[in-house]
VMD Tcl script that draws the C-alpha trace (Angstrom):
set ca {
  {0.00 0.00 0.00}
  {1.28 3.27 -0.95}
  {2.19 5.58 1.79}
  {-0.45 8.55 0.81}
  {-3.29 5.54 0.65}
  {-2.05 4.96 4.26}
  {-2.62 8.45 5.15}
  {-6.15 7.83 3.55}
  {-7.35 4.67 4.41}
  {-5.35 3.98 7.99}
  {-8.04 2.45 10.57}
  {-8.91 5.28 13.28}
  {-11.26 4.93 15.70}
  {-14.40 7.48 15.90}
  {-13.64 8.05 20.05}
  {-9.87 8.34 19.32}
  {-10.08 10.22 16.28}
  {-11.90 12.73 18.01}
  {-9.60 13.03 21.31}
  {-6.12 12.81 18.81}
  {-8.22 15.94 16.75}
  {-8.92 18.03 19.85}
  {-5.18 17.27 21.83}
  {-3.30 17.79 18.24}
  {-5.35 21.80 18.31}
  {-4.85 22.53 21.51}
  {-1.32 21.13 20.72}
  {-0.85 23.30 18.18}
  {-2.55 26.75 19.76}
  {-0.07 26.15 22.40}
  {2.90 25.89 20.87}
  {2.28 28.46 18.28}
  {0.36 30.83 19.81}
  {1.04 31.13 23.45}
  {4.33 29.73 23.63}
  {6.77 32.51 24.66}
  {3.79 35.01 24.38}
  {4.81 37.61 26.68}
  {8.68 36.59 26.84}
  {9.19 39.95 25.07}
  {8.50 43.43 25.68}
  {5.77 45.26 23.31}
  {7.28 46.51 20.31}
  {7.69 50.24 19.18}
  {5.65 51.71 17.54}
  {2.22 50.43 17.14}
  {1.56 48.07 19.84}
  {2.36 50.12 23.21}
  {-0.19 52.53 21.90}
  {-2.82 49.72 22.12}
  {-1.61 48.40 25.26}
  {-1.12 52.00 27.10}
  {-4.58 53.02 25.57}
  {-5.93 50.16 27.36}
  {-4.64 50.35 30.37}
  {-6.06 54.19 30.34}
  {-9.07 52.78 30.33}
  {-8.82 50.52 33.33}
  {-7.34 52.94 35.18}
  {-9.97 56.20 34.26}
  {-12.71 54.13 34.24}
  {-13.65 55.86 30.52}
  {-14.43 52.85 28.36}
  {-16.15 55.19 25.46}
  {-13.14 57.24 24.61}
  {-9.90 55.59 24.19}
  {-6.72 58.04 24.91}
  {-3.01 57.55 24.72}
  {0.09 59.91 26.63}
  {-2.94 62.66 27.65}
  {-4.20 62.68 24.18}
  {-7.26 61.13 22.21}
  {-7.01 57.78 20.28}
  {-9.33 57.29 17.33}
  {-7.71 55.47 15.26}
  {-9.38 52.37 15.96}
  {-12.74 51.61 18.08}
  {-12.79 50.04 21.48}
  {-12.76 46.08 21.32}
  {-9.06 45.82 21.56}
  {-8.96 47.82 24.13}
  {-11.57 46.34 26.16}
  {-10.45 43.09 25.82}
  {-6.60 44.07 26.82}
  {-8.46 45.51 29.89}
  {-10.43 42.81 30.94}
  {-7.24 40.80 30.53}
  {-4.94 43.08 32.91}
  {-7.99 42.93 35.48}
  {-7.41 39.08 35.21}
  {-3.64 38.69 34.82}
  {-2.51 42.22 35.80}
  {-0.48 44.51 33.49}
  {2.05 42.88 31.50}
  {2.61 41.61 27.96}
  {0.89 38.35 28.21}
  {-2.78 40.45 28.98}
  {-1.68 42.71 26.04}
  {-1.31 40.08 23.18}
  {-3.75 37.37 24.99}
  {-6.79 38.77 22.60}
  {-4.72 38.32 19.06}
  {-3.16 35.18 20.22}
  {-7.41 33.96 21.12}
  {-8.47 34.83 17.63}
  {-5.82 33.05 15.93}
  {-7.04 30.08 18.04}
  {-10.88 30.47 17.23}
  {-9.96 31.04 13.39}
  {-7.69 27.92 13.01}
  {-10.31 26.22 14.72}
  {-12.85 27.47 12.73}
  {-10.64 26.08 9.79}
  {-10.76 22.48 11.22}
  {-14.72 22.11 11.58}
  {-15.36 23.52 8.34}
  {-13.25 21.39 6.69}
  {-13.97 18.79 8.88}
  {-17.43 19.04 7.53}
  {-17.00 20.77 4.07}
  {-13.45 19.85 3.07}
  {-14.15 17.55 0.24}
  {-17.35 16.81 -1.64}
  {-16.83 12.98 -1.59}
  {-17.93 13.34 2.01}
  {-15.74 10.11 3.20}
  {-15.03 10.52 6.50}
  {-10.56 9.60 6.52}
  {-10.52 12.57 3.59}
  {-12.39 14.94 6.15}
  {-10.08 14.33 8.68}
  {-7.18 15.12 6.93}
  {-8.36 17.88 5.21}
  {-9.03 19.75 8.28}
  {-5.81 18.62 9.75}
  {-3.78 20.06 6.51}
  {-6.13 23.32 6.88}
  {-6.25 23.93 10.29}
  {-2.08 23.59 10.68}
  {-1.22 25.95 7.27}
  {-4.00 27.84 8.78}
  {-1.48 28.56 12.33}
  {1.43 27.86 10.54}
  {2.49 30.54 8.61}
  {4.37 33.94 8.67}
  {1.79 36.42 8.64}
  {-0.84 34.76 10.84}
  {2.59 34.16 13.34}
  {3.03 37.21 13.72}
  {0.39 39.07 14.43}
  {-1.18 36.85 16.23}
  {1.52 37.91 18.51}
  {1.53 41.79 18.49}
  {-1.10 43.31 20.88}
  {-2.99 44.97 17.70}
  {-6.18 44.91 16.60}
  {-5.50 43.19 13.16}
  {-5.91 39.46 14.41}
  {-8.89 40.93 16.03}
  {-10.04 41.68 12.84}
  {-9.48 38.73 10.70}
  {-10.72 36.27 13.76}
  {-13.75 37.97 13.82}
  {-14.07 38.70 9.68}
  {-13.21 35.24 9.56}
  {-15.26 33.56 11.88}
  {-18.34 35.67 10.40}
  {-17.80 34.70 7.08}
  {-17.82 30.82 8.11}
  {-20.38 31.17 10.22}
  {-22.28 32.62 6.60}
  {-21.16 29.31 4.59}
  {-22.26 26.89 7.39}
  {-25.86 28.79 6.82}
  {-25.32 29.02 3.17}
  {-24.43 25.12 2.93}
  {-27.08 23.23 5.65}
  {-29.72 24.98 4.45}
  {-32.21 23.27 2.72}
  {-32.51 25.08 -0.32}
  {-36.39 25.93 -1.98}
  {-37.23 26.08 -5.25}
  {-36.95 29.97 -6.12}
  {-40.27 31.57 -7.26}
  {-40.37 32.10 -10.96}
  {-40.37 36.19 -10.13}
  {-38.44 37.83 -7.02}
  {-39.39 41.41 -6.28}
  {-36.40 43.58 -4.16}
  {-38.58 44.08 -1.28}
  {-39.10 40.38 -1.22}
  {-36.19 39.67 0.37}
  {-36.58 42.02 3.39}
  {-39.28 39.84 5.58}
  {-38.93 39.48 8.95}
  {-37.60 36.01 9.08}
  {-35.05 35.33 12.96}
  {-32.01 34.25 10.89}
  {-30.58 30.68 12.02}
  {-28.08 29.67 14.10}
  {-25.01 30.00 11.60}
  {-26.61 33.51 9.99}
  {-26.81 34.51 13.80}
  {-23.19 34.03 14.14}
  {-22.82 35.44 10.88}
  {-24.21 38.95 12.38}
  {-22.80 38.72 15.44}
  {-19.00 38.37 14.05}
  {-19.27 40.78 11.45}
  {-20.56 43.57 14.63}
  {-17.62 42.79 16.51}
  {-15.51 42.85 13.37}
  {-16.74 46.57 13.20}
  {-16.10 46.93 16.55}
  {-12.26 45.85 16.07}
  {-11.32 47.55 13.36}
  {-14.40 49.76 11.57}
  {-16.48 49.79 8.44}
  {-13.91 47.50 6.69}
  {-15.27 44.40 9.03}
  {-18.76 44.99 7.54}
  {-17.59 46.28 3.87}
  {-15.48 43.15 3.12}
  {-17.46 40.37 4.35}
  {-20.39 42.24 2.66}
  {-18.01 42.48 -0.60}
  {-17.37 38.67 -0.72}
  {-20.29 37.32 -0.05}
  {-21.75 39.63 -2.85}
  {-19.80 38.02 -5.37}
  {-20.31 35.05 -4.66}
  {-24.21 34.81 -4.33}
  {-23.99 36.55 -7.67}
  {-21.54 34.17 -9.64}
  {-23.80 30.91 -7.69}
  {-26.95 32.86 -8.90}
  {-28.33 32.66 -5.36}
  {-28.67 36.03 -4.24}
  {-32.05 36.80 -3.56}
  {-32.88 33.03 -2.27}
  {-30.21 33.40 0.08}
  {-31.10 36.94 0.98}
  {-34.46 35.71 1.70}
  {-33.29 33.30 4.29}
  {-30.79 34.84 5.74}
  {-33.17 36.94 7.44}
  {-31.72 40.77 6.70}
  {-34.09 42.59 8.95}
  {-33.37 40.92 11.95}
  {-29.90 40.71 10.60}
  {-29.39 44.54 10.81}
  {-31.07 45.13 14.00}
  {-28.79 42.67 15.55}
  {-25.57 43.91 13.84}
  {-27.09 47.62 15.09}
  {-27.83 46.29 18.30}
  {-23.83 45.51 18.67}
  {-22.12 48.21 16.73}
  {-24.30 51.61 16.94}
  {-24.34 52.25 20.51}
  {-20.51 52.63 21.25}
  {-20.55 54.86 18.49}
  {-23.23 57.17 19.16}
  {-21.64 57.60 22.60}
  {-17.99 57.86 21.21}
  {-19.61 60.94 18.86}
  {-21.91 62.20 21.84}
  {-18.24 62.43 23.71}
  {-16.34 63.81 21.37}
  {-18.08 65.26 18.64}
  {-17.02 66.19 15.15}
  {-13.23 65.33 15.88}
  {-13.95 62.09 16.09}
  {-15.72 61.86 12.66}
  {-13.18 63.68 11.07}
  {-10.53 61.32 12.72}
  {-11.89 58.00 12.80}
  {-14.11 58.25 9.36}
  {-12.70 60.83 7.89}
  {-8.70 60.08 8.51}
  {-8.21 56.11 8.94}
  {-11.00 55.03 6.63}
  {-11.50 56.92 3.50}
  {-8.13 59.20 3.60}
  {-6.20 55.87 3.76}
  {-8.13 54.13 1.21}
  {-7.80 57.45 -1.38}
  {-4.42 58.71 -0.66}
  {-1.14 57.96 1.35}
  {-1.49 57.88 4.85}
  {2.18 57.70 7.01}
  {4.22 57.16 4.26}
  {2.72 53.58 3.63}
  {3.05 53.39 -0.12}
  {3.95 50.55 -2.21}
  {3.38 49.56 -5.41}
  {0.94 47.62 -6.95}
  {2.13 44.39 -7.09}
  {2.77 45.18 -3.19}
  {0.68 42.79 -2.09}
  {1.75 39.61 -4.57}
  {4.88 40.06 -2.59}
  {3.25 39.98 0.92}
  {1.31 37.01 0.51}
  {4.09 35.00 -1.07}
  {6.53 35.26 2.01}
  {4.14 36.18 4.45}
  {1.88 32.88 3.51}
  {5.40 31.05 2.69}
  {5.47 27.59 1.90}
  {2.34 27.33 1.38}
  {1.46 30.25 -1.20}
  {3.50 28.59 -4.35}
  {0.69 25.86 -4.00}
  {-2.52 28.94 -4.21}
  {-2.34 29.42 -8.07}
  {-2.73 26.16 -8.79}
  {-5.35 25.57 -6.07}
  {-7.16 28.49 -7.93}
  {-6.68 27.38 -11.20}
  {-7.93 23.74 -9.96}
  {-11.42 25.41 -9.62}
  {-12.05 26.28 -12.96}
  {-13.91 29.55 -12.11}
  {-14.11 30.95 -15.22}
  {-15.99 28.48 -16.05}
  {-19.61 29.60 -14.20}
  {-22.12 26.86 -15.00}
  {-21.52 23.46 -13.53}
  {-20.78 25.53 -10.08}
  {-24.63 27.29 -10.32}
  {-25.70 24.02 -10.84}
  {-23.59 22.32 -7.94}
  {-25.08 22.05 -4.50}
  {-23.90 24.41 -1.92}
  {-22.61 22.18 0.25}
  {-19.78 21.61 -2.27}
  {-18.92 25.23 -2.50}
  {-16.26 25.74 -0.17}
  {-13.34 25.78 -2.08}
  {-14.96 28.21 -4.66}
  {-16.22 30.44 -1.68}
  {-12.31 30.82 0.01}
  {-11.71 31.59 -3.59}
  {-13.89 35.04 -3.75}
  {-12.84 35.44 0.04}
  {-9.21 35.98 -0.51}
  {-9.88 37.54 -3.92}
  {-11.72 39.78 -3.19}
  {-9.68 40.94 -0.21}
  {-6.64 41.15 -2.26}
  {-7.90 43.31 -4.72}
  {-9.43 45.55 -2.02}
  {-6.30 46.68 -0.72}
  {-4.62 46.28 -3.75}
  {-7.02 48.99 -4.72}
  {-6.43 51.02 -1.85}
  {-3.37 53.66 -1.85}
  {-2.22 53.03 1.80}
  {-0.62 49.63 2.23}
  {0.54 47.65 4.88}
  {1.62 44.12 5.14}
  {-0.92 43.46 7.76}
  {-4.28 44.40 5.97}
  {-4.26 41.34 3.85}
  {-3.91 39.36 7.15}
  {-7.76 38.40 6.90}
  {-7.38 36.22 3.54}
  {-4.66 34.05 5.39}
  {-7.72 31.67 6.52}
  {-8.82 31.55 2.62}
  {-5.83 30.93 1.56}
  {-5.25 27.67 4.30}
  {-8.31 26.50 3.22}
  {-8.08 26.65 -0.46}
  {-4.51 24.77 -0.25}
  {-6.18 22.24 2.11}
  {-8.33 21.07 -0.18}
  {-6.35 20.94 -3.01}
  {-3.71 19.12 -1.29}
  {-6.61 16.46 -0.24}
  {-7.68 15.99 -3.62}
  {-3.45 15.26 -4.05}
  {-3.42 12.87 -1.64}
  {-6.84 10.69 -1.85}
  {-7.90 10.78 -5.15}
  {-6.95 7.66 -7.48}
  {-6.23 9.08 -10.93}
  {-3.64 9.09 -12.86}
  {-0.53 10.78 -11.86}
  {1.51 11.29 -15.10}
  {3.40 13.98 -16.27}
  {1.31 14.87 -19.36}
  {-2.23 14.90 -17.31}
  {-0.61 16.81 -14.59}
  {2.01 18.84 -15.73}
  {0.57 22.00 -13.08}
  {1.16 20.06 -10.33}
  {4.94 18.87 -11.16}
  {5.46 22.51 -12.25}
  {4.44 23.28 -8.93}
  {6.82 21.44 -6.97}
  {9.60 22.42 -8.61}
  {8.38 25.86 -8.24}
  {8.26 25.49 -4.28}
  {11.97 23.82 -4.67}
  {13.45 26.79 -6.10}
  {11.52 29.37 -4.02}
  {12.95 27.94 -1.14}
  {16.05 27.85 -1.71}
  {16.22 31.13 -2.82}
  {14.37 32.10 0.42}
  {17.65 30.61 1.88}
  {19.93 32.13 -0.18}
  {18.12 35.47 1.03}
  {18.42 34.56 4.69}
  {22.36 33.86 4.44}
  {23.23 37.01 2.71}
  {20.33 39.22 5.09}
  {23.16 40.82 7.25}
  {24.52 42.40 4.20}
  {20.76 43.36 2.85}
  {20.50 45.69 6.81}
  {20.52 48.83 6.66}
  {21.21 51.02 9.49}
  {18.91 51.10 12.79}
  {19.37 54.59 14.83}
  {18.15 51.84 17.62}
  {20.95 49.13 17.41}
  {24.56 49.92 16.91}
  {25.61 47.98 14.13}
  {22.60 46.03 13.74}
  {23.98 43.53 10.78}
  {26.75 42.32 12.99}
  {24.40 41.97 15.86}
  {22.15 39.77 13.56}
  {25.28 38.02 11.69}
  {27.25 37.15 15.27}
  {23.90 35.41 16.46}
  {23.48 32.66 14.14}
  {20.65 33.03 13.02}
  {20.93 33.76 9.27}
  {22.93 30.49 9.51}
  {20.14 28.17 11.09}
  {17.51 29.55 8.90}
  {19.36 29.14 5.56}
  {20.43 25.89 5.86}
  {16.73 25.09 7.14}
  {15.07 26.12 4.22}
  {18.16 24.87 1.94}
  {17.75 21.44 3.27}
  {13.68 21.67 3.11}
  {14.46 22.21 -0.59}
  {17.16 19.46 -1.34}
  {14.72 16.79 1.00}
  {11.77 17.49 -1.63}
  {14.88 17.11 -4.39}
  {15.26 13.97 -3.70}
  {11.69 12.86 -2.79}
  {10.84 13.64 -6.37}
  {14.21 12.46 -8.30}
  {12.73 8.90 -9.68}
  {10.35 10.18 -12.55}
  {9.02 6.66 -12.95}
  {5.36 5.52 -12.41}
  {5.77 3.44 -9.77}
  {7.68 6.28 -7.86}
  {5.54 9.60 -8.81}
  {3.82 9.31 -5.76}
  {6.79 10.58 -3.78}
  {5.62 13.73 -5.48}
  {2.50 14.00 -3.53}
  {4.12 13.82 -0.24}
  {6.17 17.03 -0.97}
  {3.82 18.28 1.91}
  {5.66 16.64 4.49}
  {8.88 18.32 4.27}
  {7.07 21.67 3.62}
  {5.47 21.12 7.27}
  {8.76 19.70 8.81}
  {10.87 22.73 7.77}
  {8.19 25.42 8.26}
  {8.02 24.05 12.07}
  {12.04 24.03 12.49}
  {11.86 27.51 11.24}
  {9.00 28.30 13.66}
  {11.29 27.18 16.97}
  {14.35 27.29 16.07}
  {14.73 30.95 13.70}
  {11.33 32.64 14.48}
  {10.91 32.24 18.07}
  {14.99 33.54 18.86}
  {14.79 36.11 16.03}
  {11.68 37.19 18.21}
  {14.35 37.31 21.74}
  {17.13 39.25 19.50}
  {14.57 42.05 18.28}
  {14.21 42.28 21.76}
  {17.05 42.30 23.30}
  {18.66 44.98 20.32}
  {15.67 47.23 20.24}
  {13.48 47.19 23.29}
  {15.40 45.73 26.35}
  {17.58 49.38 26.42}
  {14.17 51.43 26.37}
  {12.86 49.10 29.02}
  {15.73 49.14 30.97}
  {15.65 53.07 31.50}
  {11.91 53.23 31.79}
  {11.74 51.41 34.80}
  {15.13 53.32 36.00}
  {13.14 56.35 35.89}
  {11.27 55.92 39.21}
  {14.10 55.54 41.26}
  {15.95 58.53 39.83}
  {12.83 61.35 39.49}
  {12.77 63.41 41.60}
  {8.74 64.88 43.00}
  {7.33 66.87 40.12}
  {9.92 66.38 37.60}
  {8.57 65.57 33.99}
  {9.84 63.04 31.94}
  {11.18 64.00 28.28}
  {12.08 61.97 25.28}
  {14.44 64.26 23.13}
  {15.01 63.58 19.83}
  {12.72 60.43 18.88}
  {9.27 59.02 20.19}
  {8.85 55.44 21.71}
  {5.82 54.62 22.87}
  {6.40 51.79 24.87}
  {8.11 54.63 27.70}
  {4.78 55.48 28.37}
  {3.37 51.99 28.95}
  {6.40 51.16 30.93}
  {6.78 53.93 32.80}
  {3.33 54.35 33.78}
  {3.36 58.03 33.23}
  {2.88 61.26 31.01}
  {5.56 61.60 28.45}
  {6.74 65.22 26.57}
  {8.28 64.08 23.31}
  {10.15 66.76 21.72}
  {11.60 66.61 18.30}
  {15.20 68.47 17.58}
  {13.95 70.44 14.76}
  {11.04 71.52 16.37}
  {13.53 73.35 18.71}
  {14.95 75.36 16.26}
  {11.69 76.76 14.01}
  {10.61 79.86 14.53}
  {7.87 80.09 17.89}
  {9.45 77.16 18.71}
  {6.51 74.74 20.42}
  {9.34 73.14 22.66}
  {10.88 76.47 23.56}
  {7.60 77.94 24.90}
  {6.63 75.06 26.45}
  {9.92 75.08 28.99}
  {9.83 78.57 29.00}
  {5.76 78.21 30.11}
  {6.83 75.18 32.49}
  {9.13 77.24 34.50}
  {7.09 80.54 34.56}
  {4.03 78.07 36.28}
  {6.66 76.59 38.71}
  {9.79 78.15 38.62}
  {11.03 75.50 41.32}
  {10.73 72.52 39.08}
  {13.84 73.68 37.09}
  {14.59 69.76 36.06}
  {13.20 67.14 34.10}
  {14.15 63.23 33.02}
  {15.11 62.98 29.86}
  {15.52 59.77 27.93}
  {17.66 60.77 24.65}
  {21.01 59.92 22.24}
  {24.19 61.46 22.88}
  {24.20 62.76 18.90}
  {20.56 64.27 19.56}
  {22.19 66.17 23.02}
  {24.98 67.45 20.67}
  {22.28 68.67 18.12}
  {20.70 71.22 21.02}
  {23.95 72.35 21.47}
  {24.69 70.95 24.97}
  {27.91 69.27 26.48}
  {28.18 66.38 28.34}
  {28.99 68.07 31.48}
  {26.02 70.09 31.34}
  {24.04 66.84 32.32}
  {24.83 64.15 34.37}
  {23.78 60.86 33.02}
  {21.53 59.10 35.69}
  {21.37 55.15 33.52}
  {23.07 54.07 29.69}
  {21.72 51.04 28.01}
  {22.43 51.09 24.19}
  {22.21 53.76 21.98}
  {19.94 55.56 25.10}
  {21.02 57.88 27.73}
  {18.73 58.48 31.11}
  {19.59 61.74 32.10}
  {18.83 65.04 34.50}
  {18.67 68.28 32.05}
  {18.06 71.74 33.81}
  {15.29 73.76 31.65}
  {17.43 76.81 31.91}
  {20.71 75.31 30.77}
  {18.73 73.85 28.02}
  {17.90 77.02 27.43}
  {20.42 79.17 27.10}
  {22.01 76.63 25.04}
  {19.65 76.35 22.22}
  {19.00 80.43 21.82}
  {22.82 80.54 21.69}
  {23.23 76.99 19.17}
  {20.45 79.09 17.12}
  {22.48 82.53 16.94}
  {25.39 80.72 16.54}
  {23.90 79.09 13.28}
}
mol new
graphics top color blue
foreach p $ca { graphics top sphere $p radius 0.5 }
foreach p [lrange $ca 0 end-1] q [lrange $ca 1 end] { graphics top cylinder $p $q radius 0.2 }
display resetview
């Protein structure tokens, strides 16, 4: 018997099937989710704003508006938040509470893989194929890059895609059990707003999609309502579906869980927040550059292939596999047996959506991760259980394919060997390309990947009949290496980052209270790190070096209006860089230097001397 038949056909018990299924997820969830999740400090810049916006909250007792360093935070509504602050009531504040929510939704989501495909994953319906299909989805579904690591940032963008993505498979286990009527021969619009209570799965289907909007905005609402659009249309089953998904109830519930935080947000804070939130980080990033985060347009072809890496050589064939442009067998298919073609319109859609939009970021194609898991899933179980026949001529794609994922890998190790050269300068981390060359790591993750890529050389070196099936085990390998890369290359890389970029900033925050003195302020000259605040536990000033010098200087009135309102409080902590010091004109001995760590300096400045020495750098220049 052939080793994938094995794989297939090997006797499992029901009782032990399902106890090996739910230890191998939790399994899995632990290792790659929570293992090591708060062994690190939170990473400038985005995700002490979260966490210190959070905490705010606990601490004010203000759960409507969100604010960060004294200051308002719209840029994203309050689920994140509330969630970090339910977990710091439960495991106090510290890392683990921070990322706990993003590490849960990558849980719920790769779980949410596994049933589906447990139930959905192939239309054959035997029971072995199941299985493996939702093991194969549910692991690419965890394992890879992008869902790694943000599942592991204290951000709302896992928030997002669990939710998004738990919605929109909550939708297809509605769309696909049920029964589906006869449609009438005519359909009037208003026919499909009745007031039908939508079941169980079109519940969940509301209920995901309103905390999706309460994660991240309109985009948890617009997409989901973008893909499922499509697809109803290409299956020619939108207004029977719209009828039973029951779209009045449907919108009062999705109200019910999305309009009251932001009436009172509004009722709080007005117009600002409209112009902020809708007006700045929705439609101003979709229409025009927001922070500098262009790209081009082939931006995203690039994210998904590393960030879904090894798994995303395998997606154009799984696409191609579905024959979509071919409409009329799948409108005449049942919906059960849609599942592959409705991942498809999930992660397309998605992709061109942001491809679309002028801001980009690698994380805002994060939600078509699970699409993508499932889509390779299936094709991969159609590899491995069906009995056809595996030549070269009939499937040239799939040989193609694996030769493809041979030479990407290796040149993804050829990429990791050479990386210290491809560094550029950190102003964080003194020589930053040595620090990453004298740890190792490029080493360990080159020769991983190279030796992923000779292993599946070899597997597939016999061309012969009786040996092609070697081919269809390329999986194997893909899965070993992607999990030596996981522990052994992401997992330290994650401890380096740390220790070259954050331990120093750490270090001085929590210097700070045994050095202030009462009523001294705390200053960061120079640069702006938010995780001071969080650390810290206090108000920050960050000042930047040029501000110093423009004319009604912001910085320059605000010591000269700090010492007019207490002219005691001559001091303040400052947390800058020697070269930034220099740049304001001041000498080393006209500060002492309280704690070093890095590239950082903790030190005591006097407001005058400050001063005095910036009029006089200015009149000197």
């Amino acid at each position: 018997m052939k080793f994938a038949d094995t794989i297939r056909r090997g006797p499992v018990q029901p009782q032990a099937g399902r106890i090996a299924a739910i230890a191998g997820l939790v399994a899995i969830a632990i290792v790659a989710f929570l293992w090591h999740l708060g062994s690190v400090g939170l990473v400038d810049e985005t995700e002490p704003l979260f966490a210190e916006a959070a905490r705010q909250m606990s601490v004010t007792g203000n759960w409507i508006t969100p604010y960060f360093n004294g200051e308002t935070r719209f840029d994203k509504p309050p689920l994140i938040y509330w969630l970090m602050a339910i977990g710091y009531s439960i495991f106090g504040v510290n890392e683990w509470a921070v990322r706990l929510p993003s590490a849960l939704s990558a849980i719920a989501l790769m779980a949410g893989c596994f049933f589906t495909l447990r139930r959905f994953g192939v239309p054959s319906g035997d029971r072995r194929d199941l299985w493996l299909s939702a093991w194969i989805g549910s692991a690419i579904a965890a394992l890879n890059l992008e869902t790694l690591v943000w599942a592991r940032q204290g951000v709302s963008d896992m928030l997002l895609s669990g939710c998004m993505g738990l919605g929109l498979l909550s939708f297809f286990w509605g769309y696909a059990t049920t029964p589906e009527k006869q449609p009438p021969k005519t359909v009037k619009f208003r026919d499909i707003f009745h007031f039908q209570f939508p079941n169980q799965w079109y519940l969940g289907f509301y209920i995901w999609t309103g905390l999706a909007v309460l994660a991240k905005g309109p985009v948890g609402v617009v997409l989901p309502g973008l893909i499922i659009l499509c697809f109803l249309i290409y299956v020619n089953r939108l207004f029977s579906v719209f009828r039973e998904m029951g779209l009045i109830w449907g919108a009062i519930i999705f109200g019910a869980i999305t309009v009251p935080w932001y009436v009172l947000v509004i009722l709080e804070n007005g117009q600002t927040y409209i112009d902020s939130f809708f007006g700045y980080h929705n439609f101003k990033r979709f229409t025009r550059v927001v922070n500098g985060h262009s790209a081009p347009w082939y931006f995203y072809f690039i994210v998904v292939a590393i960030g879904f890496m090894p798994w995303s050589v395998y997606l154009p064939i799984a696409f191609s596999r579905l024959q979509f442009w071919k409409r009329s067998p799948w409108t005449r298919q049942p919906r059960f047996t849609h599942l592959k073609l409705f991942s498809f319109f999930w992660f397309s859609c998605i992709f061109l959506f942001f491809t679309v939009s002028v801001t980009k970021l690698p994380s805002y194609v994060l939600p078509l991760m699970p699409a993508a898991a499932i889509s390779v899933a299936i094709f991969w179980t159609e590899e491995l259980t069906q009995n056809r026949d595996f030549s070269f001529a009939k499937n040239r794609g799939f040989f193609v394919t694996v030769i493809v994922n041979i030479l990407f890998l290796a040149a993804v190790a050829i990429a990791i060997f050479v990386s210290p050269n491809l560094i550029g300068p950190d102003p964080a981390v003194q020589n930053l390309p040595e620090w990453v060359r004298t740890s190792g790591l490029p080493v360990v993750g080159g020769v991983i990947w190279m030796a992923t890529a000779v292993c599946i050389t070899w597997m597939i070196r016999d061309r012969e009949a009786t040996h092609r099936d070697r081919w269809r085990l390329v999986l194997i390998p893909n899965f070993l290496g992607f999990i030596l890369f996981f522990g052994l290359l992401f997992i330290p890389g994650l401890f380096l980052v740390d220790a070259a970029r954050q331990l120093p900033l750490r270090y001085l925050s929590e210097r700070v209270e045994t050095v202030r003195q009462a009523d001294e302020e705390l200053w960061m000259l120079g640069f702006e790190k938010p995780s001071v605040v969080f650390y810290t536990r206090r108000p920050v000033q960050f000042f930047e070096i040029r501000d110093f010098f423009k004319i009604q200087s912001p910085p320059l009135f605000y010591v000269i209006e700090s010492l007019k309102n207490d002219p005691e409080s001559d001091t303040a902590i400052a947390i800058s860089r020697p070269k930034d010091l220099q740049k304001l004109g001041l000498d080393p001995t006209d500060y002492p230097v309280l704690a070093e760590r890095g590239r950082y300096q903790l030190i005591r400045l006097s407001k005058q001397i400050l001063l005095y020495r910036v009029l006089n750098h200015t009149s000197d220049s």
